[in-house]
C-alpha positions in Angstrom: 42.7 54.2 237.0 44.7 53.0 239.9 48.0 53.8 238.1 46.9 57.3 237.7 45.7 57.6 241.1 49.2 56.1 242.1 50.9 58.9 240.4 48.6 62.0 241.9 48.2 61.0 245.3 51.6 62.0 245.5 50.7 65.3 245.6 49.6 65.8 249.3 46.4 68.0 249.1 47.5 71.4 250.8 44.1 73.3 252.5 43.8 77.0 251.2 44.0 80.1 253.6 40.1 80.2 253.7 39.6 76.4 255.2 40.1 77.5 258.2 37.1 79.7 258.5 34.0 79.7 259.2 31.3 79.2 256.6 29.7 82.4 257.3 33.1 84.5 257.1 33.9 82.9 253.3 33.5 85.2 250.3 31.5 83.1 247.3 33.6 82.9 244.5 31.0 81.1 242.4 27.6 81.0 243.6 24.9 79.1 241.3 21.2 78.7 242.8 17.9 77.2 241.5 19.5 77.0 238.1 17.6 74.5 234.8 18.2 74.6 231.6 17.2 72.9 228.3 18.4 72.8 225.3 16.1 73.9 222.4 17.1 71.5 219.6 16.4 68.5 222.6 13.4 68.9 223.8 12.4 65.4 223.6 15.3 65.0 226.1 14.9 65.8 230.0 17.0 69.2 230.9 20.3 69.3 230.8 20.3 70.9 233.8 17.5 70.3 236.9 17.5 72.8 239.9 20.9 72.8 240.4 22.6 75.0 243.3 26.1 74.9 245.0 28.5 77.9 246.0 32.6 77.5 245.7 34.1 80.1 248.4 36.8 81.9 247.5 40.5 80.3 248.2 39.3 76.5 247.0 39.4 74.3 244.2 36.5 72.5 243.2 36.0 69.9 241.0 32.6 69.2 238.9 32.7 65.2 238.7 30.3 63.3 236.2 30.0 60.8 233.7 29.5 62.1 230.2 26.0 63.9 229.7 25.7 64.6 233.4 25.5 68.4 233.1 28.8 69.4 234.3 29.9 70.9 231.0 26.6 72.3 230.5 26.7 73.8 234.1 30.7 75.1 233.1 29.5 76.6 229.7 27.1 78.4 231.3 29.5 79.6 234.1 32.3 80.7 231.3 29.1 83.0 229.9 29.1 80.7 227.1 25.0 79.9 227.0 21.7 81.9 227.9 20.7 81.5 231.5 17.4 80.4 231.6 16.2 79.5 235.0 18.0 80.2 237.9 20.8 82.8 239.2 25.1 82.9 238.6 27.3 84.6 240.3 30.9 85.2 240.4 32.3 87.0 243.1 28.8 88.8 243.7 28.8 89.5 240.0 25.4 88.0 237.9 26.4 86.4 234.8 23.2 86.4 233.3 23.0 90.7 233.5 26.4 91.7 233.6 28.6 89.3 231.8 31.3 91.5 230.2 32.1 92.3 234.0 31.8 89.1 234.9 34.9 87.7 232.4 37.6 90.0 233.8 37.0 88.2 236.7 38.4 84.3 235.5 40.2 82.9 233.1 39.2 80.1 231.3 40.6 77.0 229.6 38.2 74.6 227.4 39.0 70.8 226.9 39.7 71.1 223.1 42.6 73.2 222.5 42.7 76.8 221.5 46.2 77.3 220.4 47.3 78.2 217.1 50.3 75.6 216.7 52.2 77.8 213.7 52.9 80.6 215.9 55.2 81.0 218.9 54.3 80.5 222.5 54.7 84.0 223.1 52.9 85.0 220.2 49.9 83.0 221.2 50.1 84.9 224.5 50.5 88.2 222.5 47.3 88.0 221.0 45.3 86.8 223.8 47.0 89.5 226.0 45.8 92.1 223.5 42.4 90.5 223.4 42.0 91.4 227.3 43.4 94.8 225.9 46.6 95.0 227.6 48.9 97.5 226.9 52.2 96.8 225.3 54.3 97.5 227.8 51.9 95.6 230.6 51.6 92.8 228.4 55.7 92.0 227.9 55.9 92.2 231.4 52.7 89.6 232.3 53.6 86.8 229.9 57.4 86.6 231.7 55.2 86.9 235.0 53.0 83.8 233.8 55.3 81.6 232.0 58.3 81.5 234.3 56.2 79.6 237.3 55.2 77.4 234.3 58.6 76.6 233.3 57.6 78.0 229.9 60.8 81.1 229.7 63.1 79.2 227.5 60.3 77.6 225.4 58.5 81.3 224.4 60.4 81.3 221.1 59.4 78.2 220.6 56.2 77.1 218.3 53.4 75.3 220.1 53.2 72.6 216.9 56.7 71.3 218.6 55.8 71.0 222.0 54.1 68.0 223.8 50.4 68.2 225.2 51.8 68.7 228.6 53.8 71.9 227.6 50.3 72.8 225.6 49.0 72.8 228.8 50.9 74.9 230.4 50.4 77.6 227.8 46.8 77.1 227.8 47.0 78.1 231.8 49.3 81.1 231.3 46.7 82.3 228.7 44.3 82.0 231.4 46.4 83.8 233.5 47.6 86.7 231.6 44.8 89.0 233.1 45.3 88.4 236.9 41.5 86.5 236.9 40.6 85.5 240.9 38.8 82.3 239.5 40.4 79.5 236.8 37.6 77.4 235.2 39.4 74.5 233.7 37.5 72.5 231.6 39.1 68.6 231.8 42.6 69.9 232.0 44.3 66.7 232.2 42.4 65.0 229.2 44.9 63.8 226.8 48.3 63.7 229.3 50.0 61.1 230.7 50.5 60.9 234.1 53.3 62.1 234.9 52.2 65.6 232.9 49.0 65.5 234.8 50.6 65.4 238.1 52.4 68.4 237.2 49.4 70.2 236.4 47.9 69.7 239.6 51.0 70.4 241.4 50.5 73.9 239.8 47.1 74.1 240.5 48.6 73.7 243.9 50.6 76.8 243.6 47.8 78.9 242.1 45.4 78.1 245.2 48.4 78.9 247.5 48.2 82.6 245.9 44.8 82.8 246.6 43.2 82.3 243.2 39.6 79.9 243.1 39.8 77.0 240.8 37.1 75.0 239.4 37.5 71.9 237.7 35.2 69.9 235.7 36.3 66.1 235.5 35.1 62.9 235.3 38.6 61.0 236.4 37.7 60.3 240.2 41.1 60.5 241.4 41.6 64.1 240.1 38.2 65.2 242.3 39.9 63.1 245.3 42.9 66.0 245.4 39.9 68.9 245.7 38.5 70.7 248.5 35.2 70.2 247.3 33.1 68.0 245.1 30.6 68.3 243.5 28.7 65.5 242.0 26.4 65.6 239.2 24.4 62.5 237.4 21.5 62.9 234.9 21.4 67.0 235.1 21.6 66.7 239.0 23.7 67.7 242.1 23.3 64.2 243.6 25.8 64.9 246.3 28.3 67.7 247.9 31.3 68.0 249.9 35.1 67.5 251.1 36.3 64.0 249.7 36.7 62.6 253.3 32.8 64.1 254.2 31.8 62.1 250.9 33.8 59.1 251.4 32.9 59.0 255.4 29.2 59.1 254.1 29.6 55.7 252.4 30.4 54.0 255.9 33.2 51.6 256.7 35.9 49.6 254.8 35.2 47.1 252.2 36.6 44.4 251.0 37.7 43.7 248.0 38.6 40.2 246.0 39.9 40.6 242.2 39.1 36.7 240.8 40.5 35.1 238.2 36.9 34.7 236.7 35.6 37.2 237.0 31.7 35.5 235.3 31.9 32.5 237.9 32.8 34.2 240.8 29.8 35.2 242.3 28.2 32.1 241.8 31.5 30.2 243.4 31.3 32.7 246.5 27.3 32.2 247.6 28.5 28.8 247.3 31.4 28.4 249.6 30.4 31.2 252.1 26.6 32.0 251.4 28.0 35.1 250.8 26.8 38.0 247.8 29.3 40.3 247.1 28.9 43.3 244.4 30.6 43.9 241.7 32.4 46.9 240.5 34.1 46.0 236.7 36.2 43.1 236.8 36.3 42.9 241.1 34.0 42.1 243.7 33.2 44.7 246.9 31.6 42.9 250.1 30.7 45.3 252.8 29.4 45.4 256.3 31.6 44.4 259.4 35.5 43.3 257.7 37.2 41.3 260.1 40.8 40.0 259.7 39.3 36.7 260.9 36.9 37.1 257.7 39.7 37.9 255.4 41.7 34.9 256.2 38.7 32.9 256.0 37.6 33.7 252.4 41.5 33.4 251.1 41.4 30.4 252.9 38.4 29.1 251.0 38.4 31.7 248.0 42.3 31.0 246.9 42.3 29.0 243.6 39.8 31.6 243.0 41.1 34.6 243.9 44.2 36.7 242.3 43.9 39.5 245.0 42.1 40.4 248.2 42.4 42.9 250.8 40.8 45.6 253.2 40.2 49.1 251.1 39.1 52.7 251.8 35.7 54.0 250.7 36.2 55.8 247.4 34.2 58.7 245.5 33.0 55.6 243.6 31.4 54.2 245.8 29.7 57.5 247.0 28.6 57.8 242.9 27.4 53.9 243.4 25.4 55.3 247.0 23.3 58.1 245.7 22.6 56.6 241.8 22.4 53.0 242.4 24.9 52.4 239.1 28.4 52.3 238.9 30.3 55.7 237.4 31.4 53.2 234.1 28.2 52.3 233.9 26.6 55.7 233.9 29.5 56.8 231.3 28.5 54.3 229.1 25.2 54.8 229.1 25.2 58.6 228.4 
């Protein structure tokens, strides 16, 4: 994780138009309130979804962060119009999705996590067709796939097939399908699953761009340093909101810095540390967090005493995992691994 986080905090986070404003003056792009639901073939399961409400104004990118089975992708099936609404109410841009969903799709565009390209034809082709399934005219059409794929830096691969390209460029076309019908809203379902880094700083480089134009973007994820480059987040566990907010709100929430030590061992360590310094640290995967008032004195006392045990240690920032940790009690592998 750290390499990727590396690689897309180089893209400096660049505030939308509408951050400026007040709260009250913000059009909703997306605004979901009260909402359940269940899924008929589960019912020995709890709900997918439990009384879940959030609003995305209009101008931002939010991300939907959670482990697998939290509810995001339930929440973003139901947002794309994809699955009955039940309980509760959606809207996008004032427009209900549960009464008026034909309306509601000229509104966004929509990429999925499993690809939806046909590989034997061109790019352009696979434009074509979703162009005319928008019904675009001919003439319209020609004219909005050289308007979508030049920002995309797809021009010169449109004669291309998509069976030739790499899951970055595949990417790219998936977004300019999205785009081909001017949508104010992009839900992009795990965009950067599959890509290396280096592709998947590009994407949000472009997702960047497209905010800068004034388009809404909502992003379900569950790589926390992806969410860390949004305006909001929005956290789900167990078919729950269990928190809301800017990244710095979320990560200011936590409290102060930590410390971290990465031990050699990493099954002795705890033990070896309530030893030498009466100390109990917690532990997050293969390192150990200690918390509470960090003091340089206190770091050059533990790699004073700690150092045959220790292969790192140093002051860190709070992170959205540790905001997951805060309001579930587990870590976010944990919770991935158990759903």
């Amino acid at each position: 994780m750290s390499s990727h986080r590396n690689e897309l905090n180089a893209i400096a986070p660049i505030k939308s138009k509408s951050m400026g404003a007040s709260p009250t003056s913000l059009s909703a792009a997306i605004s979901v309130e009260h909402v359940s639901f269940s899924y008929p073939s589960r019912k020995e399961t709890p709900p997918a979804l439990n009384d879940v409400s959030f609003r995305v104004d209009e101008g931002q990118i939010c991300a939907l962060l959670g482990p697998n089975g939290s509810g995001k992708s339930t929440l973003f099936r139901l947002l794309a119009t994809l699955l009955p609404w039940q309980q509760g109410t959606g809207q996008i841009f004032g427009v209900d999705l549960a009464h008026s969903p034909q309306r509601a799709r000229r509104l966004f565009g929509v990429t999925f996590q499993s690809p939806s390209l046909d590989t034997r034809l061109t790019v352009e082709e696979n434009l074509w067709h979703q162009g005319k399934l928008y019904g675009l005219n001919s003439v319209d059409l020609q004219q909005r796939i050289i308007e979508c794929s030049t920002p995309l830096g797809l021009k010169d691969w449109l004669p291309k097939t998509v069976e030739t390209l790499s899951g970055g460029w595949k990417r790219r076309v998936e977004l300019a399908k999205a785009l081909l019908h001017h949508p104010r809203l992009l839900l992009l379902d795990e965009p950067s699953v599959g890509l290396d880094p280096g592709s998947r700083r590009e994407l949000w480089q472009e997702l960047a761009r497209l905010r800068q134009m004034g388009i809404s973007i909502l992003v379900s994820t569950h790589l926390m340093e992806e969410a860390e480059l949004a305006d909001q987040v929005v956290i789900f566990d167990e078919g729950q909101k269990v928190a809301e907010g800017s990244p710095d709100e979320l990560t200011q929430s936590v409290g102060q810095d930590a410390l971290s030590m990465t031990p050699r061992n990493p099954e002795t360590f705890a033990e070896i540390l309530l030893q030498k310094t009466g100390r109990n640290a917690l532990r997050m995967g293969s390192s150990f967090r200690l918390e509470g008032q960090i003091s340089p004195g206190l770091v050059e006392e533990l790699a004073t005493s700690l150092g045959p045990e220790l292969r790192a240690i140093g002051l860190i920032r709070p992170t959205l995992e540790e905001v997951f940790l805060k309001v579930t009690g587990r870590t976010f592998e944990s919770a991935d691994q158990e759903d």
